[in-house]
C-alpha positions in Angstrom: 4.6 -16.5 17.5 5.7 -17.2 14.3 6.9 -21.2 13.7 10.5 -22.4 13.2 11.4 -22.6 9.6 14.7 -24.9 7.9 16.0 -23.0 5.4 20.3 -22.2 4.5 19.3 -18.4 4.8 18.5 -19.0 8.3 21.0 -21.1 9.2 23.4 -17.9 7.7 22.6 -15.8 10.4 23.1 -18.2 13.3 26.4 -17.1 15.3 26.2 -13.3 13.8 25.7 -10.2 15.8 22.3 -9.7 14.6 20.0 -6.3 15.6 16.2 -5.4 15.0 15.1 -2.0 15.1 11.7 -0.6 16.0 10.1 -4.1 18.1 7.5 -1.6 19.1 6.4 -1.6 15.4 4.3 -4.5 13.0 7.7 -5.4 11.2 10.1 -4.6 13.7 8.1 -7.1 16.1 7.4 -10.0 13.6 11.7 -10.3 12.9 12.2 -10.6 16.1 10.0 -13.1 17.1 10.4 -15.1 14.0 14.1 -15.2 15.3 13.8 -16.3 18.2 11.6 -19.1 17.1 14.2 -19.9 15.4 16.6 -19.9 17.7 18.5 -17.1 17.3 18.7 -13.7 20.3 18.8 -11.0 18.1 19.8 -7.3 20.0 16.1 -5.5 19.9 15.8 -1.5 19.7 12.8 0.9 20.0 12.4 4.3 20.2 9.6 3.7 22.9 10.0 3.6 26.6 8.5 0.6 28.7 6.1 3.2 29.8 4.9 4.3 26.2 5.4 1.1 25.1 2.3 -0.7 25.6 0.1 2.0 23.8 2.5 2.4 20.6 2.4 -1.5 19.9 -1.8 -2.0 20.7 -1.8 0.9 17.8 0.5 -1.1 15.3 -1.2 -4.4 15.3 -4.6 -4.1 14.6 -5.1 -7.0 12.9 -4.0 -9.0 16.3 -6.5 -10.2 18.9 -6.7 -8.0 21.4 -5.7 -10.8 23.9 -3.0 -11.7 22.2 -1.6 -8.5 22.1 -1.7 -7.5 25.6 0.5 -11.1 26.2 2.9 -9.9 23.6 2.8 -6.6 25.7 3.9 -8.2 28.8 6.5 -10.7 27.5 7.9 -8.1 25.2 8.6 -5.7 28.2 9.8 -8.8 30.5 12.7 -8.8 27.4 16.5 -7.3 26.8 15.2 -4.2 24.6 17.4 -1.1 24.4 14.5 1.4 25.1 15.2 5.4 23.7 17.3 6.0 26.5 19.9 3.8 25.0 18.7 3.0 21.8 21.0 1.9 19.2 23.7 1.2 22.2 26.1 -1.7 20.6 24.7 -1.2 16.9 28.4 -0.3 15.9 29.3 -3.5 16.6 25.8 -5.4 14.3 26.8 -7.9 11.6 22.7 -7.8 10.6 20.6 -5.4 11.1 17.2 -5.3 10.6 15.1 -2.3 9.5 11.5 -1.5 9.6 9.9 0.6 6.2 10.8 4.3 7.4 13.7 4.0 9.7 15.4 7.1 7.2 12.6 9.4 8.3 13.8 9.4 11.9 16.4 11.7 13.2 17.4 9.0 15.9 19.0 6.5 13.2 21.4 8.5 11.9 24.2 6.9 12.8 23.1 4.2 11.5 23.7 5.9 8.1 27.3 5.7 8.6 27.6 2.4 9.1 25.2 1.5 6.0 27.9 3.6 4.2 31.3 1.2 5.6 29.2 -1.9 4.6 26.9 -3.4 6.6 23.6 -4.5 4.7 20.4 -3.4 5.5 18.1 -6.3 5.8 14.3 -6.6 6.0 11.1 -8.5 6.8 10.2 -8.3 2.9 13.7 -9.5 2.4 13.5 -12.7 4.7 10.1 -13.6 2.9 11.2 -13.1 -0.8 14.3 -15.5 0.2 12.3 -18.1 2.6 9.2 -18.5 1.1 9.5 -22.4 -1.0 6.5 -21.3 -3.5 6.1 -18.5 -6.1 5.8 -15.1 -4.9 4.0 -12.4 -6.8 5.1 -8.9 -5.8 3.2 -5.6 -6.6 4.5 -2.3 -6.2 3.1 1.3 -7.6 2.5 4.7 -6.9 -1.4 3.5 -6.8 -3.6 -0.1 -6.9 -1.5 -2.3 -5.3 -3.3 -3.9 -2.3 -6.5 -4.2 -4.8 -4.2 -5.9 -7.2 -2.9 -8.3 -4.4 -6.5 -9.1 -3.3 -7.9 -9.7 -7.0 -4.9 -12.1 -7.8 -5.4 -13.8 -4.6 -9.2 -14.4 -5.0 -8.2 -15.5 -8.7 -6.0 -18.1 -7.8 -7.8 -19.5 -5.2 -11.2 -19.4 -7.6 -8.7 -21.3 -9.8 -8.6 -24.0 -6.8 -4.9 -22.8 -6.6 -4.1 -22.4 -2.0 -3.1 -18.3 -2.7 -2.0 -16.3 0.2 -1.8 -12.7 0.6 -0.1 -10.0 2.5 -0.3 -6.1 2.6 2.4 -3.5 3.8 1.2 -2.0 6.7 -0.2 -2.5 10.6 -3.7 -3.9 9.3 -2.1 -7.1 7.7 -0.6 -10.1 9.0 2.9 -10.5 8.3 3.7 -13.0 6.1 6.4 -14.7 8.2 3.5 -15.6 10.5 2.7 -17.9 7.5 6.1 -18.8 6.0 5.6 -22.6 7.9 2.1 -23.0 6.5 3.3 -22.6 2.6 4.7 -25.9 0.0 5.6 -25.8 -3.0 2.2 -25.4 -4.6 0.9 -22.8 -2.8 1.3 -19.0 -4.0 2.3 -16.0 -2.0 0.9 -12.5 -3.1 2.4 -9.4 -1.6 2.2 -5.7 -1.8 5.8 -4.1 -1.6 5.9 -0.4 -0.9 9.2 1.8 -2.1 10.2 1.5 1.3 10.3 -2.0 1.6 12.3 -2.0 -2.0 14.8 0.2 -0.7 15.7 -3.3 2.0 15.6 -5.9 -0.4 18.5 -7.2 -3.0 16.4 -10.0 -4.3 13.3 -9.9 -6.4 10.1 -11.7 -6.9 9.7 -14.1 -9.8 6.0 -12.7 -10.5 6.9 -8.9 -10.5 3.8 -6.6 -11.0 4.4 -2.8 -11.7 1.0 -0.9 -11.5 1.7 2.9 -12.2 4.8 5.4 -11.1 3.3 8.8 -10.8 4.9 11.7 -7.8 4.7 10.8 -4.5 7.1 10.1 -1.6 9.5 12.7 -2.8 10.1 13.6 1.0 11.6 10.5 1.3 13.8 10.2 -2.0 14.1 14.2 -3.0 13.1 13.6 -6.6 10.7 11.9 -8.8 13.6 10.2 -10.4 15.0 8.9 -7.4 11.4 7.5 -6.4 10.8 6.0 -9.6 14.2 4.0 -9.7 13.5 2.9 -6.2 10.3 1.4 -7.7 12.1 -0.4 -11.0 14.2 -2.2 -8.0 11.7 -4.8 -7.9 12.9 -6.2 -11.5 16.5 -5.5 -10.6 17.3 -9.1 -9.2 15.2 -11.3 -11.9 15.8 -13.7 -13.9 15.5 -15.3 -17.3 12.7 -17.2 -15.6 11.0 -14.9 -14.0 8.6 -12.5 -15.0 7.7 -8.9 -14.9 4.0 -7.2 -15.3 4.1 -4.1 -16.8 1.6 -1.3 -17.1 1.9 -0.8 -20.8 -0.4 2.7 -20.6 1.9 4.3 -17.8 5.6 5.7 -19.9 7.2 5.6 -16.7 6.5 2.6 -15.6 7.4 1.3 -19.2 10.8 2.4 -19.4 11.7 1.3 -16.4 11.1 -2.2 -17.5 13.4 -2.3 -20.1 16.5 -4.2 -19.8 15.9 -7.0 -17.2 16.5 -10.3 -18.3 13.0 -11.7 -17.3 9.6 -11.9 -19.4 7.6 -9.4 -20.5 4.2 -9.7 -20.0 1.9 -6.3 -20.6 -1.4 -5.2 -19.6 -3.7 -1.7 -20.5 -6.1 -0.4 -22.5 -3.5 0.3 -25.5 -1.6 -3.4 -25.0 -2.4 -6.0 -27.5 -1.1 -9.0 -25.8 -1.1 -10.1 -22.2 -4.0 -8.4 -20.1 -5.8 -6.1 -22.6 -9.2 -4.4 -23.8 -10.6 -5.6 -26.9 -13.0 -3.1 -27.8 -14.8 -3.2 -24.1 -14.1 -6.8 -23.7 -11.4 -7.3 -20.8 -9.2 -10.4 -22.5 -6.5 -12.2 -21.3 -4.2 -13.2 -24.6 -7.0 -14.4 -27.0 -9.2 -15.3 -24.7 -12.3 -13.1 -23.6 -12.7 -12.5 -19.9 -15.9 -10.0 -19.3 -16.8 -6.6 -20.8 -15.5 -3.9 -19.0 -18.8 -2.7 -18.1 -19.6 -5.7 -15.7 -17.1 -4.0 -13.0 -18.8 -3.3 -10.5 -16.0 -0.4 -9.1 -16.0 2.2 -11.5 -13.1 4.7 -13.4 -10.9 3.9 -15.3 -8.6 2.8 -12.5 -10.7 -0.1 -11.8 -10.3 -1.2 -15.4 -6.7 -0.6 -14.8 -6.3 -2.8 -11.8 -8.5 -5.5 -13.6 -6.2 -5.9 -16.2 -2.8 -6.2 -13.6 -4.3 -8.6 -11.9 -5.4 -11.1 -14.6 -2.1 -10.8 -16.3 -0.2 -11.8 -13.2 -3.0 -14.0 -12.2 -2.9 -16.2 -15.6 0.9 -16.4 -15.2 0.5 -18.1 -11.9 -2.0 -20.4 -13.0 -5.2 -18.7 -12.7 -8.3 -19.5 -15.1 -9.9 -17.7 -17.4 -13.4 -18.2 -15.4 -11.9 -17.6 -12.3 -10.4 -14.0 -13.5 -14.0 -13.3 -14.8 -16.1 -14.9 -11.4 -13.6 -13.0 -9.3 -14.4 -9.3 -11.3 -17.6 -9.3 -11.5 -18.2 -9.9 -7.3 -15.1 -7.5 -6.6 -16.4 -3.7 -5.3 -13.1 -2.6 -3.9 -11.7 -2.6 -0.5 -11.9 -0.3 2.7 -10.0 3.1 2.2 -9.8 2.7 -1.6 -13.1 4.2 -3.4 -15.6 2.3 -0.4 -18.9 3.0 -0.3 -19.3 4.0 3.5 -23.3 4.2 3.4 -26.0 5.9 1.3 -28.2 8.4 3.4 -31.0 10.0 1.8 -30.0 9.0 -1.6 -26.6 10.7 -1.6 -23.7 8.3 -1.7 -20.6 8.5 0.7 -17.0 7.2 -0.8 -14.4 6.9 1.8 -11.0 6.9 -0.3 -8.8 7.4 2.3 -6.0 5.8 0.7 -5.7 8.4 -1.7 -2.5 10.2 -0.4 -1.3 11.5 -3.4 -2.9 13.6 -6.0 -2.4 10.9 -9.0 -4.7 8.9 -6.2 -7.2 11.5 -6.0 -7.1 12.5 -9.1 -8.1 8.9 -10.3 -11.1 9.0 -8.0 -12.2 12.1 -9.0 -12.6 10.9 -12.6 -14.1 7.6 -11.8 -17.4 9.8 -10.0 -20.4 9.7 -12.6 -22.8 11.0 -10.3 -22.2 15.1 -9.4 -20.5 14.5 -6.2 -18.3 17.0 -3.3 -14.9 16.4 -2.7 -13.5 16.8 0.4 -9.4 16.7 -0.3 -5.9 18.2 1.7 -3.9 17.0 4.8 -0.3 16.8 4.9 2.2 17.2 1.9 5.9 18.6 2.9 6.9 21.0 0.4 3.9 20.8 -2.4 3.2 23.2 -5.1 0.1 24.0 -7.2 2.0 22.1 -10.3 1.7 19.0 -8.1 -1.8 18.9 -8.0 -2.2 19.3 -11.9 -3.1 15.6 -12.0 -6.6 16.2 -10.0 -7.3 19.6 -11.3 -7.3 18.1 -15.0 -9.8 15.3 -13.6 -11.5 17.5 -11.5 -12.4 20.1 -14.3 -13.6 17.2 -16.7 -15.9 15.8 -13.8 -19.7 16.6 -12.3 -17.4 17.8 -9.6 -19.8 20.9 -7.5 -17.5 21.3 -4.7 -13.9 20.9 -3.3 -13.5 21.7 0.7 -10.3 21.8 1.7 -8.7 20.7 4.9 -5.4 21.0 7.0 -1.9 22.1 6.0 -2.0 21.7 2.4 -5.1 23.7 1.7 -3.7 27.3 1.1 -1.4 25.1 -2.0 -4.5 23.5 -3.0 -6.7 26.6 -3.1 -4.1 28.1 -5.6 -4.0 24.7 -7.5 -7.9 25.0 -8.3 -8.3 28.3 -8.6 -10.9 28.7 -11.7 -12.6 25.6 -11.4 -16.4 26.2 -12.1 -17.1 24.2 -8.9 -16.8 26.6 -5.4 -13.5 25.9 -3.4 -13.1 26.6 -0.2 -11.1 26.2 3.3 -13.2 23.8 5.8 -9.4 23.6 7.9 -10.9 20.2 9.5 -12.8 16.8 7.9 -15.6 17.9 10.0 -16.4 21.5 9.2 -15.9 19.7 5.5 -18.1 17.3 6.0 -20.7 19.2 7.9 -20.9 21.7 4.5 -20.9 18.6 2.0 -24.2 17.0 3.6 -25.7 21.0 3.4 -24.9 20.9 -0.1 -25.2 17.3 -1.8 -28.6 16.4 -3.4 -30.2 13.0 -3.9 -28.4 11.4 -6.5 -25.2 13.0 -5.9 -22.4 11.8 -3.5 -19.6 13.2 -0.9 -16.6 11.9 -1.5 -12.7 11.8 0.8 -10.3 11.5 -1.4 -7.6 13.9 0.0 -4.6 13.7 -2.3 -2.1 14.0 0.9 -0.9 12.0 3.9 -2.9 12.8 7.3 0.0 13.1 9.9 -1.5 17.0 10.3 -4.2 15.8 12.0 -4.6 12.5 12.3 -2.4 9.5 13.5 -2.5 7.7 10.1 -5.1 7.6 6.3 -7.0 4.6 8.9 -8.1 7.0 11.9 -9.0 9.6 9.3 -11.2 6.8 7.3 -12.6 6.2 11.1 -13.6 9.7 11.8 -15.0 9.8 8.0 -17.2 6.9 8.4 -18.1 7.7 12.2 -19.6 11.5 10.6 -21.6 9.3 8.1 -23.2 7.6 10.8 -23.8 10.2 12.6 -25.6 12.3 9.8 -27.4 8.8 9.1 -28.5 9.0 12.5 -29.8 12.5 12.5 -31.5 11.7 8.8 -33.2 8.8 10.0 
């Protein structure tokens, strides 16, 4: 359980009708327990029954011990919660009500759309951090890089001897209230903030880090526009002291950085101050950091997220030689470009993460080595113009093959048409997969990078990295 923490925003809420949606859920759950360690009975909603309950909440909180879950599982269903067959009962009368990351996307919470609309704030996990937490906070949103970015500042700060702590978005991460007690003054908080999380916040970090804004959640704001102010929210509460780290290579995410009162502090390959190349040294100001082509993850991406993270590193305290030590080591994280295994000298690159085409795209171009791609899944309402982005990195790479799976490979199909590598329909990763190893040489590589979200047929981008990687045993099994 989360500890008890004295702060005035706390104390605010005592004595208020106060509601948490979704207990069944990573955020939902961590509110409400973090409120009641703090003494206050919040009202507690889920869309599960006590029946389904126990399955839906070992699937959202991986990163718990096992144990430990299964006693949360039985003290949560010995508690008050409003189950679906009266969920949201009493939420007219809510003062506070909290909401987990995609509470819009389900038909259930409508009404609470109306009373968002009379006045009642939305309030948030992400919220109660960015106001509790006593030490800097550095925030990081983007369409793309922002969990590497978290982990390279981290790792930066704490080479720096600096006590850094870091938290990602979704079910695989430890919720940073579970660590809101542990934090003084001197320590540093690094967090990835998704659009959703934005959209439940009116306060912003002092360290605000924008990677990139390129198309993607438009199902949940209807235009590109709308998605990319939801993403400048995270500079909409600074202040003259605070800063913001801006992506001076990406337009978008230029302009909308202009006009906040805080600091400007730039990074890219075409920025001459902040976080910057210098021919193809990586520097940070005037100072040299390492040449680009010690990185160990390659693309230009990697260079990308390099830059980001030493610019909002240094800010925070970081060192020159920490920013260098912490580079050269780094080879990217699980579901983002990993290495799964090498099997009779082809290479296998789970990028799982890559649910939009900017995402694949950027994998796509960082391959040097003639490699398959296995792309598609889900995307609501696509185009072929959508998928310019990868076709463009696809046609300038050793790309030999694209196989396509689930709903969004008819769209795709038409998107690459004319490529001189073959396209074709696989429908599932395996039938993919099973036509990549026939094809792919020594030397070359098999990369899943699928430019889409997975809900067609998978639960989530992690079991679809699982099934991924447990093919790629499998194969290394048979090889062997």
């Amino acid at each position: 359980m989360p500890a008890r923490v004295d702060h005035p925003a706390v104390e605010a809420l005592r004595g208020l009708r106060v509601h948490v949606l979704g207990i069944s859920g990573t955020e939902g759950s961590a509110v409400a327990e973090f409120l009641l360690a703090q003494g206050i009975e919040p009202v507690c909603h889920d869309l599960t029954t006590p029946e389904e309950f126990p399955q839906t909440f070992h699937r959202t909180h991986p990163w718990m011990d096992p144990e430990e879950r299964e006693r949360r599982v039985r003290w949560w269903l010995a508690q008050p919660v409003r189950w679906r067959p009266s969920y949201l009962k009493g939420i007219e009368g809510a003062q506070v009500v909290f909401l987990p990351q995609a509470w819009f996307r389900r038909r259930e919470n409508e009404p609470l759309w109306h009373r968002l609309a009379c006045g009642l704030r939305p309030h948030s996990l992400t919220q109660l951090v960015l106001e509790l937490a006593p030490c800097p906070v550095v925030g990081v949103t983007g369409t793309n890089g922002k969990f590497t970015v978290v982990t390279l500042v981290q790792r930066m700060l704490e080479s720096s001897g600096l006590r850094a702590y870091a938290s990602g978005n979704d079910r695989t991460h430890v919720p940073a209230l579970y660590v809101l007690h542990q934090l003084t003054a001197e320590d540093r908080l690094v967090l990835e903030i998704s659009n959703r999380q934005l959209l439940g916040t009116w306060r912003s970090p002092p360290v605000a880090v924008l990677t990139n804004v390129t198309p993607h959640h438009l199902d949940d704001h209807g235009s590109f526009e709308a998605y990319a102010r939801c993403k400048a929210r995270i500079f909409q509460h600074q202040g003259p002291e605070d800063v913001r780290v801006v992506n001076a290579d990406d337009p978008v995410a230029w302009s909308l950085a202009q006009g906040a009162p805080s600091r400007v502090v730039p990074f890219g390959q075409h920025a001459r101050e902040g976080a910057w190349l210098n021919g193809d040294w990586i520097c940070w100001g005037q100072h040299r950091v390492l040449p680009r082509a010690e990185l160990p993850a390659p693309g230009a991406h990697a260079t990308s997220n390099a830059l980001a993270a030493c610019a909002a590193a240094a800010v925070c305290g970081a060192t020159v030689d920490a920013m260098a030590s912490v580079l050269r080591e780094f080879r990217g994280l699980p579901h983002r470009l990993w290495l799964v295994d090498e099997v009779g000298g082809v290479r296998f690159y789970e990028d799982s993460l890559a649910t939009n085409p900017a995402s694949a795209a950027a994998a796509g171009s960082a391959m040097e080595r003639p490699f398959v791609l296995i792309a598609g899944g889900r995307r609501p309402h696509a185009t072929p113009g959508d998928f310019r982005l990868l076709r463009e990195a696809l046609a300038a790479s050793p790309a030999r093959a694209v196989y396509l799976i689930g709903e969004c490979a008819p769209v795709l199909r038409e998107a690459l048409r004319g490529l001189p590598a073959e396209v074709v329909d696989c429908r599932t990763l395996a039938q993919a997969f099973r036509r990549a190893v026939q094809l792919a040489r020594p030397g070359e590589a098999v990369l899943l990078s699928p430019g889409c979200e997975s809900f067609d047929q998978f639960a989530d981008y992690q079991e679809r990295a699982e099934v991924f990687a447990a093919l790629v045993a499998q194969h290394g099994r048979q090889a062997g």
